[in-house]
Backbone as CSV, one residue per row, in Angstrom:
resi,resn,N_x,N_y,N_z,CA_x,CA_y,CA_z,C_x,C_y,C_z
1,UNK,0.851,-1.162,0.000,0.000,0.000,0.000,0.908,1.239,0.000
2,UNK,0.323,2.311,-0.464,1.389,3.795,-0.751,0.469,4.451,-0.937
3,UNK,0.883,5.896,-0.334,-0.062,6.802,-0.212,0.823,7.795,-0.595
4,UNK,0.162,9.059,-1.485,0.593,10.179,-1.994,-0.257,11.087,-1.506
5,UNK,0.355,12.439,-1.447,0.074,13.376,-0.439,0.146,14.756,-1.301
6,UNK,-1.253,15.100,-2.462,-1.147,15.716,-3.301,0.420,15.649,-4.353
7,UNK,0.434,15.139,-4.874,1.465,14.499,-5.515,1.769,15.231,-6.949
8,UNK,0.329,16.118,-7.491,1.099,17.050,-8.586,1.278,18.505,-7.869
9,UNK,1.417,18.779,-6.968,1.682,20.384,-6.140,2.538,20.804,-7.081
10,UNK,2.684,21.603,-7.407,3.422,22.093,-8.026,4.117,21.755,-9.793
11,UNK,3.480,20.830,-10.268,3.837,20.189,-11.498,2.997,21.318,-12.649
12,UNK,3.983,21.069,-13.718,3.181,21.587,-15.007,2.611,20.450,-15.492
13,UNK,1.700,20.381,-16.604,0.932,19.196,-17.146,1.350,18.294,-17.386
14,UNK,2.362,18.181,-17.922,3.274,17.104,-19.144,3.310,16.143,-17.522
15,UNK,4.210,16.728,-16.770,4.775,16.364,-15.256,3.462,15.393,-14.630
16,UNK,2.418,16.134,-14.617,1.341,15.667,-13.831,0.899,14.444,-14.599
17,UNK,0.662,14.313,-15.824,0.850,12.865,-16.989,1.858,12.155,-16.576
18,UNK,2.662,12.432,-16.118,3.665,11.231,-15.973,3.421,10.817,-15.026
19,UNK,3.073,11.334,-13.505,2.767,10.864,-12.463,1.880,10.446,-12.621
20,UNK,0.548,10.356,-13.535,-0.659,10.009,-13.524,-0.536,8.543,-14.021
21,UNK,0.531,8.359,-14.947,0.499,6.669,-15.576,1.851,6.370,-14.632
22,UNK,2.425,6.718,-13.853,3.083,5.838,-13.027,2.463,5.318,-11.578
23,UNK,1.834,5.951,-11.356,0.064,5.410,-10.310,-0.307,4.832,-10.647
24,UNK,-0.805,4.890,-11.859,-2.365,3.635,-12.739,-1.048,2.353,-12.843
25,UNK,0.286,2.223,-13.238,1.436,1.121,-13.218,1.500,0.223,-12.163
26,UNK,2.133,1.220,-11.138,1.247,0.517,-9.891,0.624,0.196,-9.337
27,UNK,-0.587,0.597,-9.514,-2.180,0.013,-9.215,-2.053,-1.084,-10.491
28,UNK,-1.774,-1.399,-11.414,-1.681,-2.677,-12.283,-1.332,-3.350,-11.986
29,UNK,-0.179,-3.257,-11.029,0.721,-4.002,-10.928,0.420,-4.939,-9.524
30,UNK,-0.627,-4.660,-8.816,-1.804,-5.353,-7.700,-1.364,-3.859,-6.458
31,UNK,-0.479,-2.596,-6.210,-0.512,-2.388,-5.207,-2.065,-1.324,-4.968
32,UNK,-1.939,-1.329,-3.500,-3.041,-0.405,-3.196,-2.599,0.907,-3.089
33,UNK,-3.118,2.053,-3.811,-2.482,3.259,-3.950,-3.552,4.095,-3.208
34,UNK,-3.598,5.270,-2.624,-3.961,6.130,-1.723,-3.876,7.325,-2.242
35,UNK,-4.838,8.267,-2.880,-3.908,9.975,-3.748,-5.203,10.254,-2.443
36,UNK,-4.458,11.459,-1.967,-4.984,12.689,-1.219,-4.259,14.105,-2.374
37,UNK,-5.817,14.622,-2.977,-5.500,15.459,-4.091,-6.432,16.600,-4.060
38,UNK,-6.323,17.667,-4.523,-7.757,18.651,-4.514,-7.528,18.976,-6.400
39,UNK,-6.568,18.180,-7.306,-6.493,18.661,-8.221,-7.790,17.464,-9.079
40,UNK,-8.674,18.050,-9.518,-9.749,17.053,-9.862,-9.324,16.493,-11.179
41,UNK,-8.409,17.455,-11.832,-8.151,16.779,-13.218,-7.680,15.166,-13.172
42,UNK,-6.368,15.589,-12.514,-5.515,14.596,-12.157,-6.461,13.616,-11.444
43,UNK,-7.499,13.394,-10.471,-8.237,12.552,-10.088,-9.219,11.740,-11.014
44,UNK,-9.597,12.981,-11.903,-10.371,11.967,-12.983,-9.483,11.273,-14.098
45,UNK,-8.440,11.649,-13.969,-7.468,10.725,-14.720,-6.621,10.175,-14.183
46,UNK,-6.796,9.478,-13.024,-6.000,8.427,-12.558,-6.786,7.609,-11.482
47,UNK,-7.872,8.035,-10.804,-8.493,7.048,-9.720,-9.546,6.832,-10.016
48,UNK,-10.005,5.609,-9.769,-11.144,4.884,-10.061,-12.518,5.366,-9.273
49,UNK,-11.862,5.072,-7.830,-12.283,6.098,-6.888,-12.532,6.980,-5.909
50,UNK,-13.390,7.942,-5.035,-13.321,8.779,-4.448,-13.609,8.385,-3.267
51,UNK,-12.872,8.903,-1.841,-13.456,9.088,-1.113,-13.711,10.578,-0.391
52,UNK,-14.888,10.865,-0.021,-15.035,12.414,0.111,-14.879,12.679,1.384
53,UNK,-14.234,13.360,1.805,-14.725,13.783,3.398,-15.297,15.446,3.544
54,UNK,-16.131,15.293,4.565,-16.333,16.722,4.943,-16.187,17.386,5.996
55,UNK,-16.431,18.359,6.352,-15.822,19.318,7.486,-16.259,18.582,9.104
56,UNK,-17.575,17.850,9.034,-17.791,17.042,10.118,-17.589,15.796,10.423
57,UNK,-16.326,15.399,9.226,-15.858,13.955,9.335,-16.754,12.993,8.425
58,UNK,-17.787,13.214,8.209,-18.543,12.267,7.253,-17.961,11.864,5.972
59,UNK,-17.942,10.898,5.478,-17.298,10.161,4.425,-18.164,9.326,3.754
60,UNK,-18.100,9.797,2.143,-18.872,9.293,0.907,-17.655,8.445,0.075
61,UNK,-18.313,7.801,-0.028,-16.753,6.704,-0.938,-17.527,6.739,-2.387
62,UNK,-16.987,7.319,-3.556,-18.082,7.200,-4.372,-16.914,6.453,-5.954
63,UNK,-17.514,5.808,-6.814,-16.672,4.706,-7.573,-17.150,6.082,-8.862
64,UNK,-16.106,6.249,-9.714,-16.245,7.599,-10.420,-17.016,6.686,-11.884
65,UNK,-17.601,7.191,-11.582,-18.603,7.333,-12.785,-18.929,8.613,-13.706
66,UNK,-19.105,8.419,-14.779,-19.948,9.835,-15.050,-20.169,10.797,-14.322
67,UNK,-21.737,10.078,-14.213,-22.790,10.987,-13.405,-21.951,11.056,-11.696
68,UNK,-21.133,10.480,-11.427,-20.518,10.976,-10.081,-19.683,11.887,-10.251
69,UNK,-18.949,12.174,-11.238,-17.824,12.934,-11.993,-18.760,14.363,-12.071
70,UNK,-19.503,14.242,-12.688,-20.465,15.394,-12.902,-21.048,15.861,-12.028
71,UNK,-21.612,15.144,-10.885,-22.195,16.083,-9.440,-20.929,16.422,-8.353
72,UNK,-19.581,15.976,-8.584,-18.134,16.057,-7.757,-18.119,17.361,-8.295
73,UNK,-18.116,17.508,-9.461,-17.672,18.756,-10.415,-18.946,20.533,-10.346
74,UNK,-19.844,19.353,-10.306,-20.728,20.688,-9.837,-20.799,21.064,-8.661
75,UNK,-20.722,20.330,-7.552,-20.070,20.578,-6.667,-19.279,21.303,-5.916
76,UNK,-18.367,21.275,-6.293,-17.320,21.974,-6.146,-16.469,22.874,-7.019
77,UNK,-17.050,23.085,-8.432,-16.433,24.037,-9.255,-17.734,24.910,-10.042
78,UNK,-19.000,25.281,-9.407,-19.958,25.634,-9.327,-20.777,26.220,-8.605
């Protein structure tokens, strides 16, 4: 198991692609990977799925779908 701790901070795009298929490598490869991220791009292109937390500790685990992609997004960039 490995956990990353916002992991493109500071990256330009190209950068953040590379980290994005060396995650999905390792998750191929059987490990369990962990991204703590607020960058949504990078989340919809590399994790399967979400878990949400909110300010009172409550936690939504949601498997990215579409329509989950689309209410994450309105959500929070809306």
């Amino acid at each position: 198991m490995i956990y990353f701790d916002e992991p493109t901070s500071g990256l330009d795009y190209d950068s953040m692609v590379r980290v994005s298929r060396l995650i999905e490598q390792l998750s191929a490869s059987g490990v369990i990977v962990f991204v703590v991220s607020h960058d949504f791009e990078f989340i919809v292109r590399t994790c399967t799925e979400v878990v949400q937390l909110d300010d009172q500790g409550a936690v939504q685990n949601h498997r990215l779908t579409p329509e989950i992609l689309k209410a994450l997004s309105e959500q929070y960039f809306h």
